[in-house]
C-alpha positions in Angstrom: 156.0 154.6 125.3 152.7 152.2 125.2 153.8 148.5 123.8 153.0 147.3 120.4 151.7 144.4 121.4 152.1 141.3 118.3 150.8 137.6 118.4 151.3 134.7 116.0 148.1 133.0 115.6 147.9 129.3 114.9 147.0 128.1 111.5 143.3 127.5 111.3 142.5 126.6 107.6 142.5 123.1 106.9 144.5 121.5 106.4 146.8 123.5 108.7 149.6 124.4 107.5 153.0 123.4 108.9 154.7 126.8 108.7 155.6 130.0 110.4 156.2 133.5 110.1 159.0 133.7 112.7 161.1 131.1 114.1 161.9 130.6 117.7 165.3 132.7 117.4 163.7 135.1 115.3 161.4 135.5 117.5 163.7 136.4 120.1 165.9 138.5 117.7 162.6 140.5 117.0 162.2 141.2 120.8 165.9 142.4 121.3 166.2 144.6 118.1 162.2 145.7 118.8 161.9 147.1 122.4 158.3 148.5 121.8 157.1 144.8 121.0 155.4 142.7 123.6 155.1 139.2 121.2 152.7 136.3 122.2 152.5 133.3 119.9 149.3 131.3 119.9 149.7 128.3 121.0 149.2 125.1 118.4 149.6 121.3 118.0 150.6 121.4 114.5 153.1 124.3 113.3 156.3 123.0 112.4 158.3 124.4 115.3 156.6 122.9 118.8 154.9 125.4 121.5 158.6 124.2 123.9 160.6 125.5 120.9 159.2 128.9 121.1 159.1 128.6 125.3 162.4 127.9 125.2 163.6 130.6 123.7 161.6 133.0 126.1 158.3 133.4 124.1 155.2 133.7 126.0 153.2 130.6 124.4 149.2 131.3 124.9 145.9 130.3 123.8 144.1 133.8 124.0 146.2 136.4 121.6 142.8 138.6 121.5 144.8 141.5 123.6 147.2 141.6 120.5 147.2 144.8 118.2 148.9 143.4 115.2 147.9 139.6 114.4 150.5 138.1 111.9 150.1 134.7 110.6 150.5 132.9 107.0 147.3 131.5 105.2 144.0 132.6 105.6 142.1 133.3 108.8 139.2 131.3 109.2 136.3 133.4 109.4 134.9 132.8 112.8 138.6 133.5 114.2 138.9 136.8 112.7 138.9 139.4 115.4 137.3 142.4 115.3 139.0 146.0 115.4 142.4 144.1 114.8 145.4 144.4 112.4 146.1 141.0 110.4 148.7 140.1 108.3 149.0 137.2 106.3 148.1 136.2 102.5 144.2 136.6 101.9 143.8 135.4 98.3 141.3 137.8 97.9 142.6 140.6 95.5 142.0 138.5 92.4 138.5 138.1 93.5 138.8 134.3 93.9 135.2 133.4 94.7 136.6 130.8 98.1 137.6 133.6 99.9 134.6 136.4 99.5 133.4 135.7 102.7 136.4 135.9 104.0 136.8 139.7 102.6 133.6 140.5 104.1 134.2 139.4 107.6 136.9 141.6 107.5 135.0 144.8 106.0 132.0 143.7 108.6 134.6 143.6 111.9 136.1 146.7 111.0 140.1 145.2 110.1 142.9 146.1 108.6 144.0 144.0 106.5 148.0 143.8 105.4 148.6 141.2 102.9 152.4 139.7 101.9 151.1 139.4 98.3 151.1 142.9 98.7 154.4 144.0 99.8 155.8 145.5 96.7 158.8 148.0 95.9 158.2 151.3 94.2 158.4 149.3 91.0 155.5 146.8 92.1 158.0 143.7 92.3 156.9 141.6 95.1 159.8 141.7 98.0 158.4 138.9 100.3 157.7 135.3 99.1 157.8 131.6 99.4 158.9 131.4 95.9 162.3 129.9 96.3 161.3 126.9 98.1 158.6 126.2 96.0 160.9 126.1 93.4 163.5 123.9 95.2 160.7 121.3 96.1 158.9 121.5 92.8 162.0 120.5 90.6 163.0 117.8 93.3 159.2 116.1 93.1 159.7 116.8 88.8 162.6 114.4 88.8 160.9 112.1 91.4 158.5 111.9 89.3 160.8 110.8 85.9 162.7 108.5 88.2 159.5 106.6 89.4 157.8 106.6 85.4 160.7 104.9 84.1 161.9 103.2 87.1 165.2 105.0 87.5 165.2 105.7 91.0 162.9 106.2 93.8 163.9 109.7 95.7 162.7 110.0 99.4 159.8 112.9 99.4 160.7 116.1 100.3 158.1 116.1 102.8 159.6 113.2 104.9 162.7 114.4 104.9 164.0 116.5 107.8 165.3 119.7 105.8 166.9 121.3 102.5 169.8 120.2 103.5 168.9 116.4 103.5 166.8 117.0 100.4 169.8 118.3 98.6 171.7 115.0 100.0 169.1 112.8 98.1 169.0 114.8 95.2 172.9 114.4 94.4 172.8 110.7 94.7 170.3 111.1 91.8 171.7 109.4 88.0 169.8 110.7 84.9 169.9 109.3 81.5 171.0 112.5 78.5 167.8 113.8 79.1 166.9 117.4 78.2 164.8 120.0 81.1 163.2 123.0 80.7 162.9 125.4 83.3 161.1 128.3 82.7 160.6 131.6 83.9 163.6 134.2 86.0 162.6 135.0 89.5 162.7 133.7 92.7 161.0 130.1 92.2 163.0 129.9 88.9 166.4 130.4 90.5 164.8 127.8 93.9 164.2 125.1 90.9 167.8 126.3 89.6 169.3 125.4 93.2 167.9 121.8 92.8 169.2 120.9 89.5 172.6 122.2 90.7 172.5 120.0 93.6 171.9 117.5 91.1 174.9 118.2 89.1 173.0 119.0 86.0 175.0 120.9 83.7 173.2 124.3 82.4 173.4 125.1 78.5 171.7 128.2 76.6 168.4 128.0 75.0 170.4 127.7 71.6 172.6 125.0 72.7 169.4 123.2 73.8 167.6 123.2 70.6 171.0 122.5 68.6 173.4 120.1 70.0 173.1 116.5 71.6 174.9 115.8 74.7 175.8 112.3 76.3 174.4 113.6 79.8 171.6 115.3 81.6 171.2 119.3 80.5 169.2 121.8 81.2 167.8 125.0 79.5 166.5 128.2 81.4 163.8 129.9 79.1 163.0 133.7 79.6 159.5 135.0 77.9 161.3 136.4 74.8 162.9 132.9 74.4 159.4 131.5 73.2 156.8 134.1 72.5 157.0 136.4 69.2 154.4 139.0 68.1 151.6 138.0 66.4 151.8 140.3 63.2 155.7 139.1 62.5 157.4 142.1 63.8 160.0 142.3 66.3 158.9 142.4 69.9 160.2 143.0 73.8 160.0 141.8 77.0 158.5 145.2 78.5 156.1 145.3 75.5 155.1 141.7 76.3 154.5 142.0 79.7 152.4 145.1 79.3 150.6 143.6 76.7 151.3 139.7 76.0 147.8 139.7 74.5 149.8 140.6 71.3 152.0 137.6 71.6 151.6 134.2 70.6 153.9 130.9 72.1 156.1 129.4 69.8 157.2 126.6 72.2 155.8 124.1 70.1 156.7 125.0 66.6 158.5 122.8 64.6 161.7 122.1 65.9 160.9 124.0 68.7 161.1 123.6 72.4 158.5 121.0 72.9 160.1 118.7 70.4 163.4 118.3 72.2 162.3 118.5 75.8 161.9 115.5 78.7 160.4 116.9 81.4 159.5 120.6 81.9 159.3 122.7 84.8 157.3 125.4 84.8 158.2 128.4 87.4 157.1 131.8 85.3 154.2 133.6 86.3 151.1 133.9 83.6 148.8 136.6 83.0 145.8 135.6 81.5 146.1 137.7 78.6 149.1 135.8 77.6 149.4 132.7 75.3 149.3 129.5 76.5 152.7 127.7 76.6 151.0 125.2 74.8 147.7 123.8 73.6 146.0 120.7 74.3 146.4 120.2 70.2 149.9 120.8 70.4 150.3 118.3 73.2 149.5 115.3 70.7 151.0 116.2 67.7 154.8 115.1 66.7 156.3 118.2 68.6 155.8 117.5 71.7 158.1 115.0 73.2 157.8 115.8 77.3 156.9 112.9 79.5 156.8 115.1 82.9 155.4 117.9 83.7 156.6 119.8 87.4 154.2 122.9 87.7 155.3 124.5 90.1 153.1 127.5 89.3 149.8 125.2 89.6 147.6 127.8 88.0 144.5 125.8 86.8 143.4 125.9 83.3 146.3 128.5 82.9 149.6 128.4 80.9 149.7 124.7 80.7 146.6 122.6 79.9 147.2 119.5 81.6 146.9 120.9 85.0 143.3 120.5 85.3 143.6 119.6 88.9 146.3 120.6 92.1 147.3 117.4 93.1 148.4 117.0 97.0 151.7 116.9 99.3 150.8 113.1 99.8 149.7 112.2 96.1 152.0 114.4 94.2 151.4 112.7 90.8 148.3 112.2 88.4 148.5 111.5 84.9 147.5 113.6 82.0 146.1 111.9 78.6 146.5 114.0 75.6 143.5 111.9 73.4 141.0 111.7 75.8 142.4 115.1 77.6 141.1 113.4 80.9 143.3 112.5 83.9 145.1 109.2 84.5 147.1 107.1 86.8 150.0 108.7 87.0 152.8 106.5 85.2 149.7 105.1 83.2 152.0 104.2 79.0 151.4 107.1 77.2 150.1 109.6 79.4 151.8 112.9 80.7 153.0 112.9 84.2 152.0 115.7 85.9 152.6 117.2 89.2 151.1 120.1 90.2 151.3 120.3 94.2 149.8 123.6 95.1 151.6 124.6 99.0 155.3 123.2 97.9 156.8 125.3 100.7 155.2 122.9 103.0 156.7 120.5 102.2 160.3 122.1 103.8 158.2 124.0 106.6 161.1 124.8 108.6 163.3 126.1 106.2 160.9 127.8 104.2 159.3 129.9 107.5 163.3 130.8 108.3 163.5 132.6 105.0 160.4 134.1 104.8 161.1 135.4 108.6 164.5 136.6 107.6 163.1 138.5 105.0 159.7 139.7 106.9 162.3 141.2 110.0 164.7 143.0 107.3 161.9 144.2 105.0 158.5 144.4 106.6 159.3 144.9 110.8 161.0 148.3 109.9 158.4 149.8 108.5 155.2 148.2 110.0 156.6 148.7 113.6 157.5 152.5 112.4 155.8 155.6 113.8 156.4 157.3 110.6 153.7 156.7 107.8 154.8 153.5 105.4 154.5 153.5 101.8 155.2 149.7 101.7 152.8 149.1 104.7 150.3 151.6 102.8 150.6 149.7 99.3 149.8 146.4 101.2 146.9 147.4 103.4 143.6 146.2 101.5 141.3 147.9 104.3 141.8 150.2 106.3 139.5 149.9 109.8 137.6 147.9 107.3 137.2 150.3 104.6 138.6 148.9 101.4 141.9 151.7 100.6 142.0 153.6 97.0 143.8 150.7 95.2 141.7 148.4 96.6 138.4 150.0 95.5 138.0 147.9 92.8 136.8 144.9 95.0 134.0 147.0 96.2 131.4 144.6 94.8 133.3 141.4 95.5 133.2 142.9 99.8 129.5 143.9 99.4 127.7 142.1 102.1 124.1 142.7 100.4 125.7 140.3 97.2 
């Protein structure tokens, strides 16, 4: 039996990104539970795990992966590295058309690739099974309550991105004192239950959405929110969660009615994915009137001009923070008296690289491996493959104009 022969590449988009699909050990684990894989890692000055790590634990480390069959790395390839003929896998940012990556999508029609991306790896039910999600979460409600604690001078937590791992994070976090403050997380999957993790570490007591809007409490509380907890249907009638995520076009927020949400929160952290035909959470109007009390803003989402106005810009892993003005609707300094603060850092997971590439490997070698390294036809591989020897595949059709090199 010929060798399936995989390589890791480096990270080539700038800034390079610290992470990995495999670890070291999972790299070896792959090679003992995989027989038919010969693995090669590229070899790279900046991944988060050093080219001796990988050595050590009896990975060939080299600069020329083009003998590879299947290329597997995390953000995109740069354009000029893209070889042709090859199998990549790694998260295009390309099937929402998003204009920085065309080119990208046509070097890979032009060369003839196929083209497996993670966003893509979906069950029968189209629920995503592979994800950094968690850790964003987990570092986007840590840098939410950095935030408070530098606006009011509280406390001054060391950044996620200095610190060596989760579990050091979590260390910092619990040493953390907040005043009876009241936090919104919203949304229910995977990021949502990362921020979740945080606040627990925290020792931040969860109460119910009801509790939250009803009672006053001499600590620190927190309040999950689920779409049906602030969204109702437009005409008055009564509404559901399937009906409003097949059509939240018929839905309207009501986060910042009176007596609402927005009037009894401190700092919000947003986690639930938005579809464009959904509401806002809230609107720039609603941000200055008497029922809006939050002071900071963790968007851990960081969709721009999406579900929450005043993130206008991504902010970075070094300059987490900018502030948000809600009369000029301009950004600010950001612990600037009487602006929002807002952070909206857009690659979270980087800032944990080595924990966050563990999980995702974990999950890539239970969920993915199988199936990709299969001889047997793949409906996950299938439903993930945007082209196909550089043909864009049936689903994928749609982005026929978006690949069209003559545009």
């Amino acid at each position: 039996m010929s060798k399936i022969k995989v390589g890791i590449v480096r990270e080539g988009k700038i800034p390079h990104d610290l992470r990995v699909p495999f670890t070291p050990a999972q790299c070896k684990i792959i090679l003992n539970e995989h027989p038919q894989v010969e693995l090669k890692v590229q070899s790279s000055p900046y991944r988060c795990f050093t080219n001796a790590e990988y050595i050590a634990e009896g990975i060939t480390v080299t600069d020329d992966v083009s003998d590879c069959d299947i290329l597997i790395g995390i953000k995109e390839v740069p354009v000029q590295e893209l070889i042709g003929g090859k199998t990549y896998m790694f998260f295009s940012h390309t099937i929402k058309k998003q204009p920085h990556n065309r080119k990208l999508l046509q070097a890979v029609v032009e060369k003839k690739i196929t083209l497996i991306d993670y966003e893509c790896l979906t069950d029968e039910s189209g629920h995503r099974i592979i994800g950094f999600g968690r850790f964003a979460g987990i570092v986007g409600a840590y840098n939410g309550m950095m935030g408070y604690g530098l606006k009011y001078q509280l406390f001054n937590l060391k950044p996620a991105h200095l610190s060596h791992d989760k579990a050091e994070v979590f260390e910092h976090a619990r040493e953390v004192r907040l005043p009876n403050v009241k936090i919104i997380i919203t949304g229910g999957g995977r990021v949502a239950n990362g921020a979740i993790e945080t606040l627990g570490a925290m020792n931040i007591r969860k109460v119910t959405p009801f509790e939250f809007l009803h009672y006053s409490f001499r600590e620190a509380v927190y309040a999950q929110l689920h779409s049906d907890d602030f969204h109702v249907r437009k005409d008055g009638t009564e509404g559901n969660k399937q009906e409003f995520y097949k059509h939240p076009e018929l839905y309207r927020s009501v986060f910042c009615d009176e007596g609402s949400y927005g009037a009894h929160c401190d700092i919000l952290i947003h986690c639930s994915f938005w579809d464009t035909k959904a509401p806002l959470v809230f609107t720039r109007e609603q941000m200055r009137g008497r029922n809006f009390r939050i002071s900071m803003i963790a968007d851990v989402t960081c969709d721009l001009n999406g579900s929450i106005p005043s993130t206008i810009k991504a902010s970075d892993i070094e300059n987490k923070f900018y502030g948000y003005n809600p009369e000029t609707e301009k950004i600010s300094e950001p612990f600037e008296n009487g602006c929002i603060t807002v952070m909206a850092v857009d690659n979270l997971p980087c800032e944990l690289p080595r924990d966050a590439s563990d999980g995702f490997g974990k999950h890539l070698m239970e969920r993915v491996l199988p199936e990709l390294f299969s001889s047997q036809k793949s409906d996950l591989i299938t439903r993930a493959t945007i082209t196909k020897s550089g043909m864009l595949t049936k689903p994928f059709e749609y982005l026929g104009d978006f690949a069209a090199l003559q545009q």
